[in-house]
TIRO-2110 file (N, C-alpha, C; in Angstrom, 1 decimal):
// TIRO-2110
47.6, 94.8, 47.2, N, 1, A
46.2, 95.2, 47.4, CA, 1, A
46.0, 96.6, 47.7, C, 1, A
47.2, 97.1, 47.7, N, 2, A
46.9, 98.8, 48.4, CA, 2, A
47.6, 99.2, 47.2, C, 2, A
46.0, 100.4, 47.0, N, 3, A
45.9, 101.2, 45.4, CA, 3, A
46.9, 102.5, 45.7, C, 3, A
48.0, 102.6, 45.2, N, 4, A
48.8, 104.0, 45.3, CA, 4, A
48.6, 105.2, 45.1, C, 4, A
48.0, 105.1, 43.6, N, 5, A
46.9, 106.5, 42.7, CA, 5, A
46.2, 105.9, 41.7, C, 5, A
45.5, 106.4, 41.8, N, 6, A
43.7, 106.6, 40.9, CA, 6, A
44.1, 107.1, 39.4, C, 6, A
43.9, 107.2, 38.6, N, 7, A
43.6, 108.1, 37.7, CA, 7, A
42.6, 107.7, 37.0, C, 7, A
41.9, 109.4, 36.6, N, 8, A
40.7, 108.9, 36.1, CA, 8, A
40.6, 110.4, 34.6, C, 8, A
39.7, 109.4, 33.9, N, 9, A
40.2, 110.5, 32.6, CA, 9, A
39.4, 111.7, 32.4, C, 9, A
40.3, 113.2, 32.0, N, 10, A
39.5, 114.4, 32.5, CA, 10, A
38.6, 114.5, 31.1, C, 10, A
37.5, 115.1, 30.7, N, 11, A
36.0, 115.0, 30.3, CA, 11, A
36.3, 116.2, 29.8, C, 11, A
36.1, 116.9, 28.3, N, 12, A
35.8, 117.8, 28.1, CA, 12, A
34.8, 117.8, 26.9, C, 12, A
33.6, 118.8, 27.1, N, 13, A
33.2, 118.6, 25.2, CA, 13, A
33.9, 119.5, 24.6, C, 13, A
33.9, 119.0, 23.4, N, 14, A
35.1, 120.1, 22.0, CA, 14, A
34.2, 119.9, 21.3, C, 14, A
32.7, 119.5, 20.9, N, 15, A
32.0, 119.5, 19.8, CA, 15, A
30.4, 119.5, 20.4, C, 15, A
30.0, 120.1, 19.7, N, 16, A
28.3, 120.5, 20.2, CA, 16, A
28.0, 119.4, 19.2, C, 16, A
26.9, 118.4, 20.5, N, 17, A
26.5, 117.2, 19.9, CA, 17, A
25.8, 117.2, 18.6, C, 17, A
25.4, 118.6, 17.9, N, 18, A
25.2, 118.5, 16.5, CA, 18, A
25.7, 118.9, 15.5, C, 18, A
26.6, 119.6, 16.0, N, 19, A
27.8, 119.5, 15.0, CA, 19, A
28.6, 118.1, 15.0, C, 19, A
28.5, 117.4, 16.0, N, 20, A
29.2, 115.9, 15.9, CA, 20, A
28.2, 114.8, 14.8, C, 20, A
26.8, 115.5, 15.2, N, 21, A
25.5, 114.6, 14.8, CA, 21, A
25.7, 114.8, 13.3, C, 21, A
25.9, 116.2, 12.4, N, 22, A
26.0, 116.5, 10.9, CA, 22, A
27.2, 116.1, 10.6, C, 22, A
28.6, 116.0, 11.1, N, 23, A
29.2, 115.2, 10.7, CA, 23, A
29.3, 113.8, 10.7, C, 23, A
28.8, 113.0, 11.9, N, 24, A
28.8, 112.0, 11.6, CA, 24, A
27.6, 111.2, 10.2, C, 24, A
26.7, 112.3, 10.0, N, 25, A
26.0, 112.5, 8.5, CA, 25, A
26.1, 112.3, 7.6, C, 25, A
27.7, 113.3, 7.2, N, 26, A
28.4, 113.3, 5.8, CA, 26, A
29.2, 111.9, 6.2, C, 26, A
29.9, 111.3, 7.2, N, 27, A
30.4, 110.1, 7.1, CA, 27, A
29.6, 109.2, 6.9, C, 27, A
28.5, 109.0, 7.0, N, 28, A
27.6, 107.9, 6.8, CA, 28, A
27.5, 107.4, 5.1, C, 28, A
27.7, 109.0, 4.7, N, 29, A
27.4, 108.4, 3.5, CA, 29, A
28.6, 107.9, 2.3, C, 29, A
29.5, 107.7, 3.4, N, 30, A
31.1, 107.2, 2.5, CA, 30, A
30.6, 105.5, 2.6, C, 30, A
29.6, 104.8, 3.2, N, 31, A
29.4, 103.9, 3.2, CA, 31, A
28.0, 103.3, 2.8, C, 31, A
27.2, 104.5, 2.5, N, 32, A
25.9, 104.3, 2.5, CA, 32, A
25.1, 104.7, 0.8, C, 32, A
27.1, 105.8, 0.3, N, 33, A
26.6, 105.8, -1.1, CA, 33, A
28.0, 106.3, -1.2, C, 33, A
29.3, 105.9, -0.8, N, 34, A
30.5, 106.4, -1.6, CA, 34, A
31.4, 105.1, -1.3, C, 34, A
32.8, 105.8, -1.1, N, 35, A
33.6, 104.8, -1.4, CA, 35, A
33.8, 103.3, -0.4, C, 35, A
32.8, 103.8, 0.4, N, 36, A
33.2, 102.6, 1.3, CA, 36, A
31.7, 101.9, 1.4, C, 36, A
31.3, 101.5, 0.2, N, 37, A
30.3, 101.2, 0.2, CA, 37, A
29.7, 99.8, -0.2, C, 37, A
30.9, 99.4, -0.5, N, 38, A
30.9, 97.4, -0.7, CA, 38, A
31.0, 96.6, 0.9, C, 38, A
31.1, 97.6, 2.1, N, 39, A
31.0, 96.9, 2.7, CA, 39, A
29.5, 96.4, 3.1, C, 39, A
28.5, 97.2, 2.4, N, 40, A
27.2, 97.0, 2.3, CA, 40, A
26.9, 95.9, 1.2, C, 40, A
26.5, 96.0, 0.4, N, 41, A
26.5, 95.4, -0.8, CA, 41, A
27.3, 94.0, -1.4, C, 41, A
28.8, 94.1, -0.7, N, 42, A
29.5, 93.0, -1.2, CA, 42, A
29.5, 92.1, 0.6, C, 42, A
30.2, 92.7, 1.5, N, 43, A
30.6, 92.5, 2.6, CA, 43, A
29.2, 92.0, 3.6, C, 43, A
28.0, 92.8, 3.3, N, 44, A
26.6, 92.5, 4.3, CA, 44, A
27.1, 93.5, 5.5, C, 44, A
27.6, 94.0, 5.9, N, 45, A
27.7, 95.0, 7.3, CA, 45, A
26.5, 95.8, 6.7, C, 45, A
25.4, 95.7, 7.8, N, 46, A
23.8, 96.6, 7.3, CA, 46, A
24.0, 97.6, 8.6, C, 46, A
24.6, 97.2, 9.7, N, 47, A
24.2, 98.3, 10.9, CA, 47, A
24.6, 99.7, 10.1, C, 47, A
23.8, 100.9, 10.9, N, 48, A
24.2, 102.4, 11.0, CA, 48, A
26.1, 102.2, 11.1, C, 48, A
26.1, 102.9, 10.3, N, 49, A
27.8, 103.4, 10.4, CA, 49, A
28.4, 104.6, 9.8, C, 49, A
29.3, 104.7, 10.2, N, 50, A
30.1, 106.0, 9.2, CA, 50, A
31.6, 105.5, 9.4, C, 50, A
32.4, 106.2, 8.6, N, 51, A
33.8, 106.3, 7.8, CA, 51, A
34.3, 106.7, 6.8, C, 51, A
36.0, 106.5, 6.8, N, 52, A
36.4, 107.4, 5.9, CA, 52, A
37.6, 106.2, 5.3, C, 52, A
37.4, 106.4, 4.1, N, 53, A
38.3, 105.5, 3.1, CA, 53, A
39.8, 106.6, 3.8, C, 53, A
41.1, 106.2, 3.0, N, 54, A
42.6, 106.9, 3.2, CA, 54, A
43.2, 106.1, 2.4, C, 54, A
43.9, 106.6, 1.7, N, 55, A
45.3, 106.3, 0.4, CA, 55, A
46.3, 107.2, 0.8, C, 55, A
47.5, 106.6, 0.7, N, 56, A
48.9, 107.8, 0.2, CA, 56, A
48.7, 107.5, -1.5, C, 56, A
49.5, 108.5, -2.1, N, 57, A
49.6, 109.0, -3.5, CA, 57, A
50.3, 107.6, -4.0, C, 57, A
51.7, 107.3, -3.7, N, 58, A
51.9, 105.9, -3.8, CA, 58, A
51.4, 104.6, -3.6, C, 58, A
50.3, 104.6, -3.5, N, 59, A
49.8, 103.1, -2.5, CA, 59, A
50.3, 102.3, -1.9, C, 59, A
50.9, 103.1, -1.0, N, 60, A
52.2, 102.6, 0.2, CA, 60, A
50.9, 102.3, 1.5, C, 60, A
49.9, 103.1, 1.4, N, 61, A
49.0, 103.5, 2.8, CA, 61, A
47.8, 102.9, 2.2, C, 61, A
47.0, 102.4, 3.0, N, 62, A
45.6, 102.7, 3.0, CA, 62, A
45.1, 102.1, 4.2, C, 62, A
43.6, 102.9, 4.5, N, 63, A
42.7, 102.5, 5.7, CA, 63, A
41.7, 103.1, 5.1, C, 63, A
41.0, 102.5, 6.4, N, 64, A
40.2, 102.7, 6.9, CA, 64, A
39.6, 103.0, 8.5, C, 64, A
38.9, 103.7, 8.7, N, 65, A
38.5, 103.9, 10.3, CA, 65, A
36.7, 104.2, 9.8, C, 65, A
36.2, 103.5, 10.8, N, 66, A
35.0, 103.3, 10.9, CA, 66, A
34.1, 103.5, 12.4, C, 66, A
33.1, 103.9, 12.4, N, 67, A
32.2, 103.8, 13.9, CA, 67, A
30.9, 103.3, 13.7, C, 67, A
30.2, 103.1, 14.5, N, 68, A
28.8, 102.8, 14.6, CA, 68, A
28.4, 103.4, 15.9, C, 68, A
27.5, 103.4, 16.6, N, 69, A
26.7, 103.2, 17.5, CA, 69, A
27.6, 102.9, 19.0, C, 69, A
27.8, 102.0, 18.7, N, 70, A
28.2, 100.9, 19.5, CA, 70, A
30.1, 100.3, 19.7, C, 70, A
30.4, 100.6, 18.2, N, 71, A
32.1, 100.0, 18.1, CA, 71, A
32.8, 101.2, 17.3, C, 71, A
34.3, 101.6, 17.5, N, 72, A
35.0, 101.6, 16.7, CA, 72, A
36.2, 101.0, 16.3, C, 72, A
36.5, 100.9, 15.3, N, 73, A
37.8, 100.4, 14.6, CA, 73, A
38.2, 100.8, 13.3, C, 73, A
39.5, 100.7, 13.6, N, 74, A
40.4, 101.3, 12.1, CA, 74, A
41.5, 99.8, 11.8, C, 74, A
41.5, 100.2, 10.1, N, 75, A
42.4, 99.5, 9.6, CA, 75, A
43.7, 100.1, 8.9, C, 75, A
44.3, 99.4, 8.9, N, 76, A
45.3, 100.2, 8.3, CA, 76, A
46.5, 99.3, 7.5, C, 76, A
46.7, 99.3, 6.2, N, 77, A
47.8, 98.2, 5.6, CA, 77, A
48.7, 99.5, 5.2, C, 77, A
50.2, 98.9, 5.2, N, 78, A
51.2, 100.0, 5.3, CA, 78, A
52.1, 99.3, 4.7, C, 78, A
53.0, 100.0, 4.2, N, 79, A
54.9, 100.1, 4.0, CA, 79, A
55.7, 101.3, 4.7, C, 79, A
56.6, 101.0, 5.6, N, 80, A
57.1, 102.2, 5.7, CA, 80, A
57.7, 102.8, 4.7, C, 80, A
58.6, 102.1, 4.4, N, 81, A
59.2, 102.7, 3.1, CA, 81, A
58.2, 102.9, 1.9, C, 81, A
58.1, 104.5, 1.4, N, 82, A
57.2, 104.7, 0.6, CA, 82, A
57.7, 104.3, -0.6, C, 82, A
58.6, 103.9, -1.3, N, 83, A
58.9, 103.3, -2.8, CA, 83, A
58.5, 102.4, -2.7, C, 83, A
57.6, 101.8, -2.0, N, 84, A
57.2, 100.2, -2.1, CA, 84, A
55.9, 100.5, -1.9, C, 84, A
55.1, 99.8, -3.3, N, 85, A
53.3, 100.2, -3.3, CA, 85, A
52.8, 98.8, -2.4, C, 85, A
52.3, 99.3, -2.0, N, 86, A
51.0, 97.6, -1.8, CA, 86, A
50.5, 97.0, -3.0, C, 86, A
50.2, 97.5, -4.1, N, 87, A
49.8, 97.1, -5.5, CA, 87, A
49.3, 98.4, -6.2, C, 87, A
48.9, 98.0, -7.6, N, 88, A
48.0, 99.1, -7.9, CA, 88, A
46.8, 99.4, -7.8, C, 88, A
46.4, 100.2, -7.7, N, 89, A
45.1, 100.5, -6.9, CA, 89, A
44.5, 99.8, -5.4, C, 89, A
45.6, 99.9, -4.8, N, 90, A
45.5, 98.7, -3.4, CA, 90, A
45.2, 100.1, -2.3, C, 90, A
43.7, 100.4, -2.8, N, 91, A
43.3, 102.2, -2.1, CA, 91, A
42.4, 101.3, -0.5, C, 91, A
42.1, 102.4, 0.3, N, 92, A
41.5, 102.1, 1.4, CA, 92, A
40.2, 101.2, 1.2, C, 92, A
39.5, 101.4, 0.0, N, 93, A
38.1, 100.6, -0.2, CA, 93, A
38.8, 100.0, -0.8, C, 93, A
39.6, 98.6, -1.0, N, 94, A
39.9, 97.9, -1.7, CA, 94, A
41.3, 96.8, -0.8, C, 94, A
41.8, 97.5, 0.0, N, 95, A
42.9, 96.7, 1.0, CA, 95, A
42.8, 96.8, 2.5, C, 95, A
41.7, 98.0, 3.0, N, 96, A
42.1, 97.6, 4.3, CA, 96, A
39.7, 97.8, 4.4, C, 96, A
39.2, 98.6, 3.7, N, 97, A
37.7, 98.5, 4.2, CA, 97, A
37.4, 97.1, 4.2, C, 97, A
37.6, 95.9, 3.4, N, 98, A
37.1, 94.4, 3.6, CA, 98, A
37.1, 94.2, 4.9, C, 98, A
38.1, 94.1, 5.6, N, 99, A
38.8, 93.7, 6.7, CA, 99, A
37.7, 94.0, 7.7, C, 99, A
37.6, 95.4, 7.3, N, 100, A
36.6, 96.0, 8.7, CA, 100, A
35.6, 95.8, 8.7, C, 100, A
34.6, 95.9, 6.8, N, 101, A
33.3, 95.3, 7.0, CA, 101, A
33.3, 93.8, 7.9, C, 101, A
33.9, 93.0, 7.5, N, 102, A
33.9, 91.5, 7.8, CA, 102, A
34.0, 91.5, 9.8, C, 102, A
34.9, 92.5, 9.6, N, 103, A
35.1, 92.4, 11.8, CA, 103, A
34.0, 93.3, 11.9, C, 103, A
33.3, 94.3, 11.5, N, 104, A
32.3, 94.9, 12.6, CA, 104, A
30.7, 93.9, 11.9, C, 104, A
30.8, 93.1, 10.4, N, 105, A
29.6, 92.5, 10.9, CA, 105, A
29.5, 91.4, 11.8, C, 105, A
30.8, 90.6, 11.8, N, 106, A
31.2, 89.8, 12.8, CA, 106, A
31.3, 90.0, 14.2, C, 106, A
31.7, 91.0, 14.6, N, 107, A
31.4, 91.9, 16.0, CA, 107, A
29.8, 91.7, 16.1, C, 107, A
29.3, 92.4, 15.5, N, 108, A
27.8, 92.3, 16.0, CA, 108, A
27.0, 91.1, 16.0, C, 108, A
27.5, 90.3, 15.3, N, 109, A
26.5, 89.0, 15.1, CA, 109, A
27.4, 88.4, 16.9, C, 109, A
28.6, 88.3, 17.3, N, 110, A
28.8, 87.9, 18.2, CA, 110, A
28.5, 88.3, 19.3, C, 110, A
28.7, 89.8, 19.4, N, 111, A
28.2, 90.5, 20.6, CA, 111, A
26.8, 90.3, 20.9, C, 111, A
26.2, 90.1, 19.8, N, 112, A
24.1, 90.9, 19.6, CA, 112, A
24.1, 92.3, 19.7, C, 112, A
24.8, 93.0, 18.9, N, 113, A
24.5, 94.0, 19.3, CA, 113, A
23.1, 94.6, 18.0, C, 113, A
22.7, 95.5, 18.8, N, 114, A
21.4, 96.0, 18.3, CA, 114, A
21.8, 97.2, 17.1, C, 114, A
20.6, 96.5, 16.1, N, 115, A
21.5, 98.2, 14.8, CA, 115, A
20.5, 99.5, 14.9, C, 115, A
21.1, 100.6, 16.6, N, 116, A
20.3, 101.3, 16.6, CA, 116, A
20.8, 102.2, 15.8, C, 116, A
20.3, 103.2, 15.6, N, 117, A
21.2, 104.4, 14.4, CA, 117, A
21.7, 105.3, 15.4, C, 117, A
22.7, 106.1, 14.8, N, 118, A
22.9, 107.7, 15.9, CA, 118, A
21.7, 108.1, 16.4, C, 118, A
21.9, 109.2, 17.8, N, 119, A
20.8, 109.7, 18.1, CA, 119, A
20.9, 111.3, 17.6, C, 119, A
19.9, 111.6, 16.6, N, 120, A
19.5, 113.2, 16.3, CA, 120, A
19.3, 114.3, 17.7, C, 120, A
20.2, 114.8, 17.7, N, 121, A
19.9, 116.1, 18.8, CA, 121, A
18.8, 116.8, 18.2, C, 121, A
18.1, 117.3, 19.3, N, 122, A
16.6, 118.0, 18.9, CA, 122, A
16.6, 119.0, 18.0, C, 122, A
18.0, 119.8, 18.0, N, 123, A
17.8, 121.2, 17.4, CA, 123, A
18.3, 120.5, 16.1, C, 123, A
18.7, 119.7, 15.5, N, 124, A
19.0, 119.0, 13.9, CA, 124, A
18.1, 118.6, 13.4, C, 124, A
17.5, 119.6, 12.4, N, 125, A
16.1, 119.5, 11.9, CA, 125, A
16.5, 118.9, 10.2, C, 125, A
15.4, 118.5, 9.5, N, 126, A
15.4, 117.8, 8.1, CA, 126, A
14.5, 118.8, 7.4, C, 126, A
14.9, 119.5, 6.7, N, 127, A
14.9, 120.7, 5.4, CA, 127, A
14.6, 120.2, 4.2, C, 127, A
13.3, 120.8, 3.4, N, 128, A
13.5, 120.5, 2.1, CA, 128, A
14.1, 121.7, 1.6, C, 128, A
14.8, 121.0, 0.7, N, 129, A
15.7, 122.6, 0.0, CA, 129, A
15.6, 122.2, -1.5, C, 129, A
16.0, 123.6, -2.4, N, 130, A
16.3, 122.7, -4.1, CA, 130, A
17.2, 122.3, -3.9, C, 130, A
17.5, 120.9, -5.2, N, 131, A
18.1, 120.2, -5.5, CA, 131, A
19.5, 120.9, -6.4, C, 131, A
19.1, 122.3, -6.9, N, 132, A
19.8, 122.6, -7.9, CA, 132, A
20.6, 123.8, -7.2, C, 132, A
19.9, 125.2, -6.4, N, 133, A
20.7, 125.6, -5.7, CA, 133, A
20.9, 125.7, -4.5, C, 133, A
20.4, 124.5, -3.7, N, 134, A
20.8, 123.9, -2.3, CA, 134, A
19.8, 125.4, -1.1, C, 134, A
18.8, 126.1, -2.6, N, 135, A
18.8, 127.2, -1.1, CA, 135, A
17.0, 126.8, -0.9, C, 135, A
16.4, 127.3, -0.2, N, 136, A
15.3, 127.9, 0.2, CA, 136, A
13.8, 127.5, -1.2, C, 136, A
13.0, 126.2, -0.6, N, 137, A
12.0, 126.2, -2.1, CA, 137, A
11.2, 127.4, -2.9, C, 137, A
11.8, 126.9, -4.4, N, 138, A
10.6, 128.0, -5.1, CA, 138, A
9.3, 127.1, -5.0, C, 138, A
8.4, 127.5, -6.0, N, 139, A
7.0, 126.6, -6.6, CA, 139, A
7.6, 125.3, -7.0, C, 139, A
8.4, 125.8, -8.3, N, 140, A
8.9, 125.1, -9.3, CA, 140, A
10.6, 124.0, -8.7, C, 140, A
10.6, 123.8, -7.7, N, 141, A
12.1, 123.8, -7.2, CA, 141, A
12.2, 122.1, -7.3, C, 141, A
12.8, 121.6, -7.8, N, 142, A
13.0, 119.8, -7.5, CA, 142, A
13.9, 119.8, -6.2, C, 142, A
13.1, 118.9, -5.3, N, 143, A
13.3, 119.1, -3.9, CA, 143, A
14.5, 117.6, -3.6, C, 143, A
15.1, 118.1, -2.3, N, 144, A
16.0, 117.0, -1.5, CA, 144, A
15.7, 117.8, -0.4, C, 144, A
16.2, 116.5, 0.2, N, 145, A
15.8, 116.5, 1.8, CA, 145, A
17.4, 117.2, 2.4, C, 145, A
17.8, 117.9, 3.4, N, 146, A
19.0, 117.7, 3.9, CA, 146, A
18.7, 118.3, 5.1, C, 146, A
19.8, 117.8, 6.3, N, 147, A
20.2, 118.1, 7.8, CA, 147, A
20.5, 119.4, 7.9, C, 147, A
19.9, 120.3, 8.8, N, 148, A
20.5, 121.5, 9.3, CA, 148, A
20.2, 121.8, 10.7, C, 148, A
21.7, 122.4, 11.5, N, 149, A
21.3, 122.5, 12.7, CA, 149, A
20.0, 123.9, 12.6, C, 149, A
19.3, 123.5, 13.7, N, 150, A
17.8, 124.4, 14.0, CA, 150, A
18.8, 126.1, 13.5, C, 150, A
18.0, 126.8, 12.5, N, 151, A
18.8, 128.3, 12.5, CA, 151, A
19.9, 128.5, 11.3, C, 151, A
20.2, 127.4, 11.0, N, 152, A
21.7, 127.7, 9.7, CA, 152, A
21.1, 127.2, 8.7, C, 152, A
19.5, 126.9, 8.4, N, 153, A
19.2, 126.1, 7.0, CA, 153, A
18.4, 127.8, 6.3, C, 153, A
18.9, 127.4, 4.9, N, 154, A
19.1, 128.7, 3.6, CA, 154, A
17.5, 129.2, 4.3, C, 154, A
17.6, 130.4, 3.8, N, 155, A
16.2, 131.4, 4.1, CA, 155, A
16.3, 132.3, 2.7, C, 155, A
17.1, 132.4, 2.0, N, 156, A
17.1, 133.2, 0.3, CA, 156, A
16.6, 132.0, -0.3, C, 156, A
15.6, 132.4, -1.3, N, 157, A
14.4, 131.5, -2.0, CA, 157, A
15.2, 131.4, -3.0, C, 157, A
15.5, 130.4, -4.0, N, 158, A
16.0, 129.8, -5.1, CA, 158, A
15.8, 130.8, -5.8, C, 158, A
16.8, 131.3, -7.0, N, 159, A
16.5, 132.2, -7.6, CA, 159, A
16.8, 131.3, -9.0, C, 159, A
16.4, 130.2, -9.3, N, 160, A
16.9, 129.4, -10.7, CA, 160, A
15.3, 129.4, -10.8, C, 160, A
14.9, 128.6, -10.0, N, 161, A
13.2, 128.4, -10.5, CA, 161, A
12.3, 129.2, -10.0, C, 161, A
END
């Protein structure tokens, strides 16, 4: 019953929460419109999430690692020995993303956990920009929306339209 030593874990930031906030952005959309995207559509996992598919060249590897809000988890099916495939085409959205849709919608239906989304830091503002040279609207510009931390979104006006 007598504690010998404590330890407790040291705390540093290495990422300005909106640089963590635009990346976790581009990860959202590996699931929200790329390759990890059956776990929506086929699988049902609807919460906020991000992740990243992973293959080796031989299909000896694949994963997955995923986060939300609230959980993370990675998958991962392997061979050590790389002359030995998992199959063909046995890529991360295909042998190890199932796995994880199915445990993190299952996680949450068990836990209750709530599907809040990430939280936007103030200075991560939403930009209309063209669609064609990603910079600054003309008149004539077909528009998209995109994230830029407050100060780094284009200020040179499209020079196509």
């Amino acid at each position: 019953g007598n504690s010998i030593k404590e330890f407790f874990p040291k705390q540093e930031e290495v990422l300005r929460p909106a640089s963590s906030y635009i990346i976790t952005h581009l990860l959202k959309t590996v699931l929200d419109a790329g390759t990890g995207g059956s776990a929506r559509w086929k699988y049902k996992f609807h919460a906020p999430a991000a992740g990243k598919t992973g293959t080796t060249q031989g299909y000896s590897d694949a994963w997955f690692v995923g986060f939300s809000p609230h959980l993370v988890a990675g998958v991962w099916f392997g061979v050590d020995d790389y002359s030995i495939s998992l199959g063909n085409k046995q890529d991360g959205s295909r042998a190890a993303l199932p796995v994880w849709a199915r445990f993190m919608r299952e996680a949450y239906k068990v836990l209750d956990l709530n599907h809040s989304d990430f939280i936007r830091p103030d200075n991560v503002k939403t930009v209309k920009i063209c669609s064609e040279s990603k910079m600054n609207l003309s008149k004539l510009c077909p528009v998209e929306k995109e994230i830029f931390i407050d100060g780094t979104q284009p200020v040179e006006i499209c020079k196509i339209h």
